[in-house]
C-alpha positions as a printed NumPy array, in Angstrom:
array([[ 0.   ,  0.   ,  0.   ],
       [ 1.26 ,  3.58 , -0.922],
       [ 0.302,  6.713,  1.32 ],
       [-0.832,  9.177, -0.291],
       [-0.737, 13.036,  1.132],
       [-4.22 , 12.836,  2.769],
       [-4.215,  9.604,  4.502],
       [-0.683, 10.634,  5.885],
       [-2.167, 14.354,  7.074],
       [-4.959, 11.741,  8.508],
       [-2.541,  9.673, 10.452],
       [-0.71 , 12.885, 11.798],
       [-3.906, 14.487, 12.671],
       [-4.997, 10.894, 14.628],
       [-1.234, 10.907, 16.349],
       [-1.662, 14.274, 17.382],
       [-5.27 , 13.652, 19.111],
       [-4.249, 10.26 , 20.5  ],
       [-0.785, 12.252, 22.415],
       [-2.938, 15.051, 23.659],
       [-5.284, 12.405, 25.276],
       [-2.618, 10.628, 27.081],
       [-1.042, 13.707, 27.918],
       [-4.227, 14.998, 29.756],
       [-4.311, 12.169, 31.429],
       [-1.428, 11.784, 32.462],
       [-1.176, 15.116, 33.877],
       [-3.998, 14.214, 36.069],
       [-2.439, 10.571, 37.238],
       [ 0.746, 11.344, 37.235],
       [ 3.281, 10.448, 40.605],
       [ 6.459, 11.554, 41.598],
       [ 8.052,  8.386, 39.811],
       [ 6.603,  9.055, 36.931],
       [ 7.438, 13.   , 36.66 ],
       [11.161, 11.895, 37.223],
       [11.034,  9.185, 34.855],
       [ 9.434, 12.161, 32.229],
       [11.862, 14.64 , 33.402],
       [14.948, 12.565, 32.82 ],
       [13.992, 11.482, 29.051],
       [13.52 , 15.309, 28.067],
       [16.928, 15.732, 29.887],
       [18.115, 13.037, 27.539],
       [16.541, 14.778, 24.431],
       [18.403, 18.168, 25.327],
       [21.551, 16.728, 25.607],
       [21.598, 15.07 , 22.541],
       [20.256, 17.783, 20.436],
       [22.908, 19.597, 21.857],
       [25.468, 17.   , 20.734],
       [23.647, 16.96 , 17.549],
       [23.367, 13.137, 17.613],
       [19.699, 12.429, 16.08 ],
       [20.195,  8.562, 16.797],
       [20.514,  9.8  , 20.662],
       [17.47 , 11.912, 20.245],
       [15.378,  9.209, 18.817],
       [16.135,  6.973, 21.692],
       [15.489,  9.889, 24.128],
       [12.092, 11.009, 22.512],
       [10.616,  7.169, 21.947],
       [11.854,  6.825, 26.404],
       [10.086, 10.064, 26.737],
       [ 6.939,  9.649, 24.944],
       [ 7.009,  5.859, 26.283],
       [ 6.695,  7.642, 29.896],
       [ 3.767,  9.756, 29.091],
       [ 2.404,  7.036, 27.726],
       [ 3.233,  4.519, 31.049],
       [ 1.673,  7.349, 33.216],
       [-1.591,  7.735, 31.339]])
């Protein structure tokens, strides 16, 4: 199957909705665990962007969003 440009918008626009969800809700479950484990993957993100290493930054991001997810 070959995306086109709307079903691709489509999937972006779903991503986008689905994140904001379990961001909400995470903001309202949230513990101290779970703000540090949050806390330390953004760290993680900053310091490789700073490094410009984009491998780094994918790892960091995917342990960051994996924590919003994990507290939602």
């Amino acid at each position: 199957m070959q995306l086109g440009i709307a079903l691709l918008v489509e999937m972006f626009e779903t991503m986008a909705w689905l994140e904001a969800a379990c961001a909400s809700l995470a903001a309202r479950r949230h513990t101290q665990a779970d703000r540090d484990a949050i806390q330390a993957a953004h760290e993680a993100c900053v310091i490789a962007q700073r490094a410009l290493d984009p491998a780094a930054f994918y790892r960091a991001n995917a342990r960051w969003h994996e924590a919003v997810y994990a507290t939602s």
